[in-house]
mmCIF file of the N, C-alpha and C atoms, coordinates in Angstrom:
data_MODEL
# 
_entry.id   MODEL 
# 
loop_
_atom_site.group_PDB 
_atom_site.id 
_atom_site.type_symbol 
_atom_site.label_atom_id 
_atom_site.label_alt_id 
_atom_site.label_comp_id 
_atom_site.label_asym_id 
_atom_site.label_entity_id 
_atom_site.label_seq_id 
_atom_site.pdbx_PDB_ins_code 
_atom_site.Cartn_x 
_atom_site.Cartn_y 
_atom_site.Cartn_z 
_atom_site.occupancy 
_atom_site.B_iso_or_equiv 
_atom_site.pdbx_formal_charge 
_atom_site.auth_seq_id 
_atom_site.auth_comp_id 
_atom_site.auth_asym_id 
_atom_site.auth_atom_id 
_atom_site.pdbx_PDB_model_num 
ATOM 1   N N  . UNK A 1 1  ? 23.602 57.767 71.184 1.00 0.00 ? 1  UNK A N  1 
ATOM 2   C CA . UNK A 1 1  ? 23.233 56.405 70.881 1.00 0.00 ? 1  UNK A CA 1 
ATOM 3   C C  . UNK A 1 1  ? 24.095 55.916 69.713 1.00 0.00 ? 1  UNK A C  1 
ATOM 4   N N  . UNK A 1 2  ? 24.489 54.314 69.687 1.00 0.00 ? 2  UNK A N  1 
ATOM 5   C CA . UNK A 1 2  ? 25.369 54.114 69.101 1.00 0.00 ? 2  UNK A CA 1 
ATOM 6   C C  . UNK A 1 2  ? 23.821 53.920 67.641 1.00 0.00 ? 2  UNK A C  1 
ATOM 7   N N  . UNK A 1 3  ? 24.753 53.781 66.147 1.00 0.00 ? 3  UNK A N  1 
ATOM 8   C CA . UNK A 1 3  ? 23.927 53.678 65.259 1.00 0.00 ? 3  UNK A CA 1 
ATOM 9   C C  . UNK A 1 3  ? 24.124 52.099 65.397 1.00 0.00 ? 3  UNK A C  1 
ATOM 10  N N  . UNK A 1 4  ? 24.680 51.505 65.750 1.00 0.00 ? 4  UNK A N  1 
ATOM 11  C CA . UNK A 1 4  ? 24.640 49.904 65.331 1.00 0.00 ? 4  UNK A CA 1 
ATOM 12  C C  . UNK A 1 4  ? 23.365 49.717 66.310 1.00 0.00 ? 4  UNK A C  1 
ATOM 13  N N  . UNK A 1 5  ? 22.394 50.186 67.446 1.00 0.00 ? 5  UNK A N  1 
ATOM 14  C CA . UNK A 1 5  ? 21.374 49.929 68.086 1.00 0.00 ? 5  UNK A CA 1 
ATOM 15  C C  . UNK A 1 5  ? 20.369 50.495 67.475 1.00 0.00 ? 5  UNK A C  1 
ATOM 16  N N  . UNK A 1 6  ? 20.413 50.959 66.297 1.00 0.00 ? 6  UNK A N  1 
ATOM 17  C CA . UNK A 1 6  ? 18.780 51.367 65.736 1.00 0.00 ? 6  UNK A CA 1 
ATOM 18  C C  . UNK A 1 6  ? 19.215 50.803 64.321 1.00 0.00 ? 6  UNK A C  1 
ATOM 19  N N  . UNK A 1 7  ? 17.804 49.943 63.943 1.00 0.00 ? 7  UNK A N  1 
ATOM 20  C CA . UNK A 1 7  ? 17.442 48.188 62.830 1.00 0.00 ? 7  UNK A CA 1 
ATOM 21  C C  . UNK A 1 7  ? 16.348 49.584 62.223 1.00 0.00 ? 7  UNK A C  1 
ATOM 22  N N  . UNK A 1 8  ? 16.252 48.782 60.942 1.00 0.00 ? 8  UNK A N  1 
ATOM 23  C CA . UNK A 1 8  ? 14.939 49.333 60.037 1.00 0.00 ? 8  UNK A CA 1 
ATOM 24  C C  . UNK A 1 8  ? 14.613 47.659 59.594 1.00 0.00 ? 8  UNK A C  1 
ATOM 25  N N  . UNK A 1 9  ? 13.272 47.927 59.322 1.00 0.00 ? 9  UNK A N  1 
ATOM 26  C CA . UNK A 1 9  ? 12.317 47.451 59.110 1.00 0.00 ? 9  UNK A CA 1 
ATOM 27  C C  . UNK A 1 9  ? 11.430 48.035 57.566 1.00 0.00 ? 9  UNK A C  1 
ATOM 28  N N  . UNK A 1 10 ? 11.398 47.533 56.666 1.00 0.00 ? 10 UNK A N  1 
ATOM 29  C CA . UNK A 1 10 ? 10.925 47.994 55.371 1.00 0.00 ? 10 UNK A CA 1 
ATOM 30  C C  . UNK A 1 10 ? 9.589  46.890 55.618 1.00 0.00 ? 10 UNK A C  1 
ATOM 31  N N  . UNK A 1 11 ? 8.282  47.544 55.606 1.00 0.00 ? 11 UNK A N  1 
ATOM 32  C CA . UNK A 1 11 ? 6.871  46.407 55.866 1.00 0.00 ? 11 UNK A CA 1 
ATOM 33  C C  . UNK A 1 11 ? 6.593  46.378 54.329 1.00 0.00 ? 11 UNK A C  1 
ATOM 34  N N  . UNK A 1 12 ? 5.594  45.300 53.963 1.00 0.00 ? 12 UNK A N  1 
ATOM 35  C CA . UNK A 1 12 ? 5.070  45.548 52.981 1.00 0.00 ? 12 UNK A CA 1 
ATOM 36  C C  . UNK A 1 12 ? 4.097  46.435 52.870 1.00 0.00 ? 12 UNK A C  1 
ATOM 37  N N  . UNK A 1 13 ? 3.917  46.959 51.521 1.00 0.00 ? 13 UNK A N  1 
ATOM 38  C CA . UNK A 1 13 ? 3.000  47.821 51.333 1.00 0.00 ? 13 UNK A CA 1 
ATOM 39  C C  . UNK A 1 13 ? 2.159  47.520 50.003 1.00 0.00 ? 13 UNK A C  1 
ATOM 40  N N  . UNK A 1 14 ? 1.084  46.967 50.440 1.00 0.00 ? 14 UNK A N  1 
ATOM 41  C CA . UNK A 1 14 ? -0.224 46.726 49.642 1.00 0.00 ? 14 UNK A CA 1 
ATOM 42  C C  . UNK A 1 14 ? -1.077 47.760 48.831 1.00 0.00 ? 14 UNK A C  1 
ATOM 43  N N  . UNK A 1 15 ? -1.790 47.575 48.074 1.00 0.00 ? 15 UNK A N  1 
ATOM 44  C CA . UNK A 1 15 ? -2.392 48.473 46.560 1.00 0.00 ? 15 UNK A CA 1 
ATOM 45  C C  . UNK A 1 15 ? -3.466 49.090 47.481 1.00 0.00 ? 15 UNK A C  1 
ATOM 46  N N  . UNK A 1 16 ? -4.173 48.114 48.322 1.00 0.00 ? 16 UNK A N  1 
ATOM 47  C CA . UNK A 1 16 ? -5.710 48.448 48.739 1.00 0.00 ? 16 UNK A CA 1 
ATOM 48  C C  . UNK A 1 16 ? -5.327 48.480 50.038 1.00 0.00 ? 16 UNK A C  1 
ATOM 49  N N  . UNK A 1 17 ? -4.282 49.415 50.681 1.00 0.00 ? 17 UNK A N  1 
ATOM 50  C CA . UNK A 1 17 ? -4.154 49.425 52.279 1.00 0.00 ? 17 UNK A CA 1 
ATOM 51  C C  . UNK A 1 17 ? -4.442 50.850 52.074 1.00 0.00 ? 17 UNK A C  1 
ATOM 52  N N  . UNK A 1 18 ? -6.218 50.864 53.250 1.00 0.00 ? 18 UNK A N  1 
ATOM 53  C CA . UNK A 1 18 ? -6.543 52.386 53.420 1.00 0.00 ? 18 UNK A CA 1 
ATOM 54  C C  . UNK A 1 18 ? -6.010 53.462 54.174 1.00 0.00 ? 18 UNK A C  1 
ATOM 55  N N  . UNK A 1 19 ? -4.695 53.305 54.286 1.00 0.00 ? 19 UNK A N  1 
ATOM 56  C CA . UNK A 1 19 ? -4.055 54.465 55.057 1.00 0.00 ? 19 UNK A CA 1 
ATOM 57  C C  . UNK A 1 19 ? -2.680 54.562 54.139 1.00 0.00 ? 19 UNK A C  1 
ATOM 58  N N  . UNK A 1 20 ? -1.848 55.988 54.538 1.00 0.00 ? 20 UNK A N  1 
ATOM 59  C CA . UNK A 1 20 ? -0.734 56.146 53.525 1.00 0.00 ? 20 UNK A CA 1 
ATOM 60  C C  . UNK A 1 20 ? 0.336  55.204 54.528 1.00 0.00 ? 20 UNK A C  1 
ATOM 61  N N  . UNK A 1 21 ? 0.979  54.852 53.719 1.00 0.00 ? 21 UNK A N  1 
ATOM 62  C CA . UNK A 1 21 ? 2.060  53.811 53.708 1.00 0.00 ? 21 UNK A CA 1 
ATOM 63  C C  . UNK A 1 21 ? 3.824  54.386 54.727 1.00 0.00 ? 21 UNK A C  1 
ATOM 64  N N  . UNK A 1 22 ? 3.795  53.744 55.666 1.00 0.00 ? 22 UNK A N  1 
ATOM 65  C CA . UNK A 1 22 ? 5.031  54.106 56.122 1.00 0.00 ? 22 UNK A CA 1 
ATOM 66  C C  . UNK A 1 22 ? 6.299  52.889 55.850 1.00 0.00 ? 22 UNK A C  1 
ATOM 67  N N  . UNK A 1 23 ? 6.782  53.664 54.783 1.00 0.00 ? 23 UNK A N  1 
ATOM 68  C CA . UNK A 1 23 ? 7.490  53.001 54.203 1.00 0.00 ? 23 UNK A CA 1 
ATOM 69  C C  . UNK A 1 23 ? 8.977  52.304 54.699 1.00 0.00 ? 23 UNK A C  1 
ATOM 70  N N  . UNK A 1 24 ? 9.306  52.780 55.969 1.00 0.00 ? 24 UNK A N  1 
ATOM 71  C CA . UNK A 1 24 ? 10.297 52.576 56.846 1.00 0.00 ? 24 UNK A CA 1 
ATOM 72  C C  . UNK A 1 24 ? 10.122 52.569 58.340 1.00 0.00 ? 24 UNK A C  1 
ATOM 73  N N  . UNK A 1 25 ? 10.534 51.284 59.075 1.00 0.00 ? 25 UNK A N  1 
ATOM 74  C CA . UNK A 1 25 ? 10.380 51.649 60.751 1.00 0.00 ? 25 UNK A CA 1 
ATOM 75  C C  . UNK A 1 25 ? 11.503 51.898 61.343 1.00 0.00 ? 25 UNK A C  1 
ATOM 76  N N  . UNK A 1 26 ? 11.733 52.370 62.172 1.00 0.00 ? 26 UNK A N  1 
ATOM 77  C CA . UNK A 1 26 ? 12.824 51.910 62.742 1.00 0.00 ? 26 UNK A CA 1 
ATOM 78  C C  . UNK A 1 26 ? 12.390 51.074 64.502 1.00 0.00 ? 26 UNK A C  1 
ATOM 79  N N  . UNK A 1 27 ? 13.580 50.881 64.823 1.00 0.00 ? 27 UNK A N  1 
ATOM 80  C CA . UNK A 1 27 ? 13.782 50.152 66.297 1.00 0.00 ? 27 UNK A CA 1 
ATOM 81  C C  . UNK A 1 27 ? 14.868 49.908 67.096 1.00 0.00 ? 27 UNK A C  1 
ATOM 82  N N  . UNK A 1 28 ? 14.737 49.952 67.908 1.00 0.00 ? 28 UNK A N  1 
ATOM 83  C CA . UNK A 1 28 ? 15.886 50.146 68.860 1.00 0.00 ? 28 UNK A CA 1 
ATOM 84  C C  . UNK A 1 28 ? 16.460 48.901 69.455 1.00 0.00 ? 28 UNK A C  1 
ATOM 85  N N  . UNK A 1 29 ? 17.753 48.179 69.410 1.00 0.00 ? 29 UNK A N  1 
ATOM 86  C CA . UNK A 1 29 ? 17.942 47.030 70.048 1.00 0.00 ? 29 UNK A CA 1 
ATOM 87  C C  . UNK A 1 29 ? 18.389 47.345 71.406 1.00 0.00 ? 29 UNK A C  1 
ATOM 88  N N  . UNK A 1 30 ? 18.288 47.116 72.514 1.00 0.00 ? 30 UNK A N  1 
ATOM 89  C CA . UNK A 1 30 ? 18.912 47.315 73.898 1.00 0.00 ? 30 UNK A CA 1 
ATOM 90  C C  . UNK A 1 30 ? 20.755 47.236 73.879 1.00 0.00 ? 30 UNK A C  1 
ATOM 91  N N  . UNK A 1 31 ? 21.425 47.896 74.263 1.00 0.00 ? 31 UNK A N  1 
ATOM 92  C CA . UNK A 1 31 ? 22.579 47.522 74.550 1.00 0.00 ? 31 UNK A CA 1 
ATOM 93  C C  . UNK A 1 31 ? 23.148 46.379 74.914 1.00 0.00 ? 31 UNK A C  1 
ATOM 94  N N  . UNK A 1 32 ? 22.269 45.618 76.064 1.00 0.00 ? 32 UNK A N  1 
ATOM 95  C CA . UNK A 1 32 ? 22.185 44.955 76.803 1.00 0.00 ? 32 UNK A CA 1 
ATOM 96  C C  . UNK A 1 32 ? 22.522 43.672 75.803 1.00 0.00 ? 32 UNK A C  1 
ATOM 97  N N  . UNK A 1 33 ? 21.858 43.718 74.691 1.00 0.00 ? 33 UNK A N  1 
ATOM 98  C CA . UNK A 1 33 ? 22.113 42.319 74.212 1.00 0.00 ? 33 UNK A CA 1 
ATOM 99  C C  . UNK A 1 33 ? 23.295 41.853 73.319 1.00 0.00 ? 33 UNK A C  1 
ATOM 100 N N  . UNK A 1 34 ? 24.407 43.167 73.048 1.00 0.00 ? 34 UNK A N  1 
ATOM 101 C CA . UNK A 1 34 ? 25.436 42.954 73.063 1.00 0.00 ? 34 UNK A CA 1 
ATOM 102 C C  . UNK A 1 34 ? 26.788 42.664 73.420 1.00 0.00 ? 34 UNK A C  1 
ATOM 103 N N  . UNK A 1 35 ? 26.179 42.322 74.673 1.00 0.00 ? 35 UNK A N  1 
ATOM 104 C CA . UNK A 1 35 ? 27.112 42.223 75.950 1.00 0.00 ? 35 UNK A CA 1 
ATOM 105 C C  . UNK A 1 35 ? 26.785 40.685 76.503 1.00 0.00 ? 35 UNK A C  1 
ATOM 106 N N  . UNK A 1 36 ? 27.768 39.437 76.276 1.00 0.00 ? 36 UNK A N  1 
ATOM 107 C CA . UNK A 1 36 ? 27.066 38.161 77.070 1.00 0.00 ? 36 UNK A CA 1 
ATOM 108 C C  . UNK A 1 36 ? 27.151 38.242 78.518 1.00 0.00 ? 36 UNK A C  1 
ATOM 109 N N  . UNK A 1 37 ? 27.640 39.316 78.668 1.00 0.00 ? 37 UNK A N  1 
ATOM 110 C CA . UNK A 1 37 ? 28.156 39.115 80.205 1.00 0.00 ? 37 UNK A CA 1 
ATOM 111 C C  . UNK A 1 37 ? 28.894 40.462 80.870 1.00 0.00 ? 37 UNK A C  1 
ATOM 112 N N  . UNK A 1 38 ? 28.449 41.279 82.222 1.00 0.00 ? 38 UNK A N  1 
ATOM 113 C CA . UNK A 1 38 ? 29.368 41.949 82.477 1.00 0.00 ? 38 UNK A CA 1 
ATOM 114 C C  . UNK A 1 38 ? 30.544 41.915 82.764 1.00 0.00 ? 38 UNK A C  1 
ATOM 115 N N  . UNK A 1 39 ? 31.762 42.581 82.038 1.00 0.00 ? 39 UNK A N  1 
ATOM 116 C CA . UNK A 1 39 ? 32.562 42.523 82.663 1.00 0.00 ? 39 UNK A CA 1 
ATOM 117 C C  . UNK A 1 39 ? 33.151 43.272 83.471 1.00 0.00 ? 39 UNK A C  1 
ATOM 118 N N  . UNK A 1 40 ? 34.414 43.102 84.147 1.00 0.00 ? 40 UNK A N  1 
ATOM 119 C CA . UNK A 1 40 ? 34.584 43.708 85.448 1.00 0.00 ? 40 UNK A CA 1 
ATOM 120 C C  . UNK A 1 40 ? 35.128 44.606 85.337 1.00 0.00 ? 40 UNK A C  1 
ATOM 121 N N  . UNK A 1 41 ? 35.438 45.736 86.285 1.00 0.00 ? 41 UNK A N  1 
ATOM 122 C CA . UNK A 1 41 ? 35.890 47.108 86.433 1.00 0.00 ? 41 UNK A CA 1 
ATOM 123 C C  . UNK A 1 41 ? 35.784 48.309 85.459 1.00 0.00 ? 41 UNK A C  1 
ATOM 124 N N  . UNK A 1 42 ? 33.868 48.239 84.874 1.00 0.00 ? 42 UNK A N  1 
ATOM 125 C CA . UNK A 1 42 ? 33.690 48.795 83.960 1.00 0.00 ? 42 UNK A CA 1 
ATOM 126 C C  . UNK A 1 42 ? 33.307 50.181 83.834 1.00 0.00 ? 42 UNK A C  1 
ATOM 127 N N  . UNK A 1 43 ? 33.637 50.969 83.198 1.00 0.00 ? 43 UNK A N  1 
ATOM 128 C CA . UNK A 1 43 ? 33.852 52.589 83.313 1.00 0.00 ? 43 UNK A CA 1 
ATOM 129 C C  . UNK A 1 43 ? 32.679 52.925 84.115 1.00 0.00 ? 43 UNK A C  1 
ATOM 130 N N  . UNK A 1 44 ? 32.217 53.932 85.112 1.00 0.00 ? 44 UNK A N  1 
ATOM 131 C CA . UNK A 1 44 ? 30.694 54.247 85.809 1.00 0.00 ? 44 UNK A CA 1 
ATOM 132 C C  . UNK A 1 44 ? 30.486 56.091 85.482 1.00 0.00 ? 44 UNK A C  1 
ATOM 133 N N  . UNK A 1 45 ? 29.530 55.847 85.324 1.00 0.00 ? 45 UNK A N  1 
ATOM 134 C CA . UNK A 1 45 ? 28.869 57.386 85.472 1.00 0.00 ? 45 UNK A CA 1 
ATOM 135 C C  . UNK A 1 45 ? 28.927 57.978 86.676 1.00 0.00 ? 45 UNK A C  1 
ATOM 136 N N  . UNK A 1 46 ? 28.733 58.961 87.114 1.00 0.00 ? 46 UNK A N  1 
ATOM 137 C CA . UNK A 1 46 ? 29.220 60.076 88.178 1.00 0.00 ? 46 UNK A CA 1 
ATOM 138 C C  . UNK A 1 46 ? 27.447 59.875 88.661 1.00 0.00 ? 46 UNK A C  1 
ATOM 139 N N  . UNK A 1 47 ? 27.273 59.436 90.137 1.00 0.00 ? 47 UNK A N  1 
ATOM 140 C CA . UNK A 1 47 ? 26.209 59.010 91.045 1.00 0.00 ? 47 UNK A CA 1 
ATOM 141 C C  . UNK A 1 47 ? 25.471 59.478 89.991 1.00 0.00 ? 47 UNK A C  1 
ATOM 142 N N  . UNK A 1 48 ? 25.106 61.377 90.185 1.00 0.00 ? 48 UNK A N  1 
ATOM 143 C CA . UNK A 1 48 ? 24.168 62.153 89.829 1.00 0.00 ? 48 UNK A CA 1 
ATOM 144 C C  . UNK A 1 48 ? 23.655 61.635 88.126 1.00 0.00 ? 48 UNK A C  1 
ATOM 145 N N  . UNK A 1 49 ? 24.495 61.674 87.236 1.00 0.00 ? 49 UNK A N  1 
ATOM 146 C CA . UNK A 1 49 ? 24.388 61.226 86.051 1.00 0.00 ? 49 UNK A CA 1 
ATOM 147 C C  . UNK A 1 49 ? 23.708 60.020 86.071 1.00 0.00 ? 49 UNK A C  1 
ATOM 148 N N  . UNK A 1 50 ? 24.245 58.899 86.946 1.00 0.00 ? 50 UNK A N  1 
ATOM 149 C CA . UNK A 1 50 ? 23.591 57.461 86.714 1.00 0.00 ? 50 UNK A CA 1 
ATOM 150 C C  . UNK A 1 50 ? 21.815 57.515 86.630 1.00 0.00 ? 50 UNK A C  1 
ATOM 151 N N  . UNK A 1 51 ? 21.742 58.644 88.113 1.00 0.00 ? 51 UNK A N  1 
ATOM 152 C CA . UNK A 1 51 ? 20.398 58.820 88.592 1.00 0.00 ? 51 UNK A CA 1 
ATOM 153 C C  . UNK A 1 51 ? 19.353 59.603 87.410 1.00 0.00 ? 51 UNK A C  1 
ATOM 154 N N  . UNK A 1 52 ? 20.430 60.219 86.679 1.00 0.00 ? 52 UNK A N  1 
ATOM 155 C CA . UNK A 1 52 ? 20.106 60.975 85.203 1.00 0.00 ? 52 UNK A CA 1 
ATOM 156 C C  . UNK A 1 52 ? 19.339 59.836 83.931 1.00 0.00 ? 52 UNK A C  1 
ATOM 157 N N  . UNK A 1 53 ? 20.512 59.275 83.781 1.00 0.00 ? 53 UNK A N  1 
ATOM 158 C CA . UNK A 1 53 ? 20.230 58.275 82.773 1.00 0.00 ? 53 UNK A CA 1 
ATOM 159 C C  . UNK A 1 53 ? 19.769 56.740 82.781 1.00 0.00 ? 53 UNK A C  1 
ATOM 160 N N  . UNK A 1 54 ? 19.487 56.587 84.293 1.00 0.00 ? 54 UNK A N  1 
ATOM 161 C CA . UNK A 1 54 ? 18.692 55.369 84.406 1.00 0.00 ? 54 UNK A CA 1 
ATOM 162 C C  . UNK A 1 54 ? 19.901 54.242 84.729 1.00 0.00 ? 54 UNK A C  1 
ATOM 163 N N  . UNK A 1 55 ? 21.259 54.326 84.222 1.00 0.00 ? 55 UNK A N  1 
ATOM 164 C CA . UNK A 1 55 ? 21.947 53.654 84.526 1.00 0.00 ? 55 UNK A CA 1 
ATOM 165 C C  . UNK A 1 55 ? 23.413 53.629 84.982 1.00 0.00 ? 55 UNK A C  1 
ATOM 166 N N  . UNK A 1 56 ? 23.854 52.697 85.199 1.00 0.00 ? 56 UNK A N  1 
ATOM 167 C CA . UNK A 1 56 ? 25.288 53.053 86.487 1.00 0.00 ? 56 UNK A CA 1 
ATOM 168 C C  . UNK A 1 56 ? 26.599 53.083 85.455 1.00 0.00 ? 56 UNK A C  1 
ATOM 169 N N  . UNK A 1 57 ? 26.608 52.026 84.225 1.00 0.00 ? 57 UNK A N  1 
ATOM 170 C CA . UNK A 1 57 ? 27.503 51.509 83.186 1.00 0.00 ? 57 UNK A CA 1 
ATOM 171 C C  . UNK A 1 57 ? 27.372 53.062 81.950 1.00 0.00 ? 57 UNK A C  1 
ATOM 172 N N  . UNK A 1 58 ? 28.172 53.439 81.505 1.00 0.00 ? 58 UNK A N  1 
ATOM 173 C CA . UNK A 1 58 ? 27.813 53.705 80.237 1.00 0.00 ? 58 UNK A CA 1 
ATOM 174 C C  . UNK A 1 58 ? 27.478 53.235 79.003 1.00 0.00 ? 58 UNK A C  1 
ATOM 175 N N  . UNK A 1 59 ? 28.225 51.963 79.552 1.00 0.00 ? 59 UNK A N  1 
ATOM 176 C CA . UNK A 1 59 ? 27.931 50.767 78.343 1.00 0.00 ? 59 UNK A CA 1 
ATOM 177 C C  . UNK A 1 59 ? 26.911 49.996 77.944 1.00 0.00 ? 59 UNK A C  1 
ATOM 178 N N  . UNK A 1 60 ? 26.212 50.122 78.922 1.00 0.00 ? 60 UNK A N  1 
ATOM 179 C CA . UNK A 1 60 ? 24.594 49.943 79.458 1.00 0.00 ? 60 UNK A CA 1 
ATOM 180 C C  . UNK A 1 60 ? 23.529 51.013 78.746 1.00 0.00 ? 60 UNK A C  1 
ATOM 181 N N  . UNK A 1 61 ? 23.602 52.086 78.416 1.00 0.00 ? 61 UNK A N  1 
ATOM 182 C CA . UNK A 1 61 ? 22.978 53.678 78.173 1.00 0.00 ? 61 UNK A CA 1 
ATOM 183 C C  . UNK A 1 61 ? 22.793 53.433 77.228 1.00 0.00 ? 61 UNK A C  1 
ATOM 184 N N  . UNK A 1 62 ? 21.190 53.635 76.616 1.00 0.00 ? 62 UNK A N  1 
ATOM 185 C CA . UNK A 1 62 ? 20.430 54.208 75.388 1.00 0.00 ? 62 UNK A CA 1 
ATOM 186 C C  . UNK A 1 62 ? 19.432 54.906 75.162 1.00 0.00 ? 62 UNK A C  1 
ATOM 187 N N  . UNK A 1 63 ? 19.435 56.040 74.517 1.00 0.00 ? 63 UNK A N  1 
ATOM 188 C CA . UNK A 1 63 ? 18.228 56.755 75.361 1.00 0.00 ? 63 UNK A CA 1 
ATOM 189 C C  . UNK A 1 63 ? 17.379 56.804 74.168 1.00 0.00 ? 63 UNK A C  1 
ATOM 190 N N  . UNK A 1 64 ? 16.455 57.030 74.684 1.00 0.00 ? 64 UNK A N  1 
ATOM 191 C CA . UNK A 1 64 ? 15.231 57.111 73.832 1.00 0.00 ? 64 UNK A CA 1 
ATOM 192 C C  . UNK A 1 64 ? 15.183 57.963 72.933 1.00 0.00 ? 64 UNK A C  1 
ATOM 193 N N  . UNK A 1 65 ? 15.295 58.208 71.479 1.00 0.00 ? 65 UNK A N  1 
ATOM 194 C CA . UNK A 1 65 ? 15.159 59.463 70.541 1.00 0.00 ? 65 UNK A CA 1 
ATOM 195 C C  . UNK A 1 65 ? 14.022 60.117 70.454 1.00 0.00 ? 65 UNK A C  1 
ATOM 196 N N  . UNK A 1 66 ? 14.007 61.040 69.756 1.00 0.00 ? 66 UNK A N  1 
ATOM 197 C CA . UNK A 1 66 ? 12.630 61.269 69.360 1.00 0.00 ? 66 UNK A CA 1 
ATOM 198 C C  . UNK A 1 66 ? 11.752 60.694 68.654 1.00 0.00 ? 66 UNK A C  1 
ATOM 199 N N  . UNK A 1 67 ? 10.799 60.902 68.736 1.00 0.00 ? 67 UNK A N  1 
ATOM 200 C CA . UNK A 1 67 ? 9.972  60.552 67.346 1.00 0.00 ? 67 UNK A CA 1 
ATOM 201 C C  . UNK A 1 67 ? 9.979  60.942 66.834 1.00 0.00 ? 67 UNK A C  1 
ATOM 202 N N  . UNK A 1 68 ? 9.971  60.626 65.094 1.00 0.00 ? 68 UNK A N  1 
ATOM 203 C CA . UNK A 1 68 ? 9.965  61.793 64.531 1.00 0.00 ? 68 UNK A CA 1 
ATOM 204 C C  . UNK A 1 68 ? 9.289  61.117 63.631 1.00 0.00 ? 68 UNK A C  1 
ATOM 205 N N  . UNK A 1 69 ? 8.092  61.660 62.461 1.00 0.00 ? 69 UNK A N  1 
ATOM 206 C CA . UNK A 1 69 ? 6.549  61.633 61.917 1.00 0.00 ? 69 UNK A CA 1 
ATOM 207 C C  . UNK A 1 69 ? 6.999  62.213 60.587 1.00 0.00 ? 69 UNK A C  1 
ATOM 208 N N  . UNK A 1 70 ? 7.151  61.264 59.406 1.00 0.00 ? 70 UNK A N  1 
ATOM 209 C CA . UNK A 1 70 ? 7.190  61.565 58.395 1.00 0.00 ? 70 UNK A CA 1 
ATOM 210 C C  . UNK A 1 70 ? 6.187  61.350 57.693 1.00 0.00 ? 70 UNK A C  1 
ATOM 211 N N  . UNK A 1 71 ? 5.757  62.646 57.012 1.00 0.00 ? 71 UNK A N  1 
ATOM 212 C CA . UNK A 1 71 ? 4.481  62.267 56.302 1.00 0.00 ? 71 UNK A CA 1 
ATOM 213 C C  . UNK A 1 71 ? 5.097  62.604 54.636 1.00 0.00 ? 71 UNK A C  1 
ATOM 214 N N  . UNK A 1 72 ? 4.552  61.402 54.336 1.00 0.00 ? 72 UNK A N  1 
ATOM 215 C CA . UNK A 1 72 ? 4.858  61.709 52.737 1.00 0.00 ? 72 UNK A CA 1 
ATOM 216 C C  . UNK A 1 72 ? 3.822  61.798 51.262 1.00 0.00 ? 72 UNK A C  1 
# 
């Protein structure tokens, strides 16, 4: 995954909020919305792979990370 598709998010964090504070989010922007438009004769994944990763473009491809649970 490219890093320019995962944004943070810093929320506020209040005196009297009864749970501990996650001080950072992150989020994922789609590929998709960096692109106004396909263009033509664009690199493809190998059938099996496409059927792998959900999609035909590579340029298209983002996969889901983990989660990962920071407790502080």
């Amino acid at each position: 995954m490219k890093k320019d598709q995962i944004r943070y998010w810093y929320p506020y964090v209040g005196i009297f909020d009864p749970c501990p504070p996650m001080k950072v989010k992150t989020y994922i922007v789609p590929p998709n919305l960096f692109i106004g438009f396909q263009p033509p004769r664009l690199k493809q994944f190998p059938v099996s792979e496409a059927l792998y990763r959900g999609t035909l473009w590579p340029i298209f491809y983002s996969p889901y990370p983990p989660k990962v649970i920071h407790h502080e």
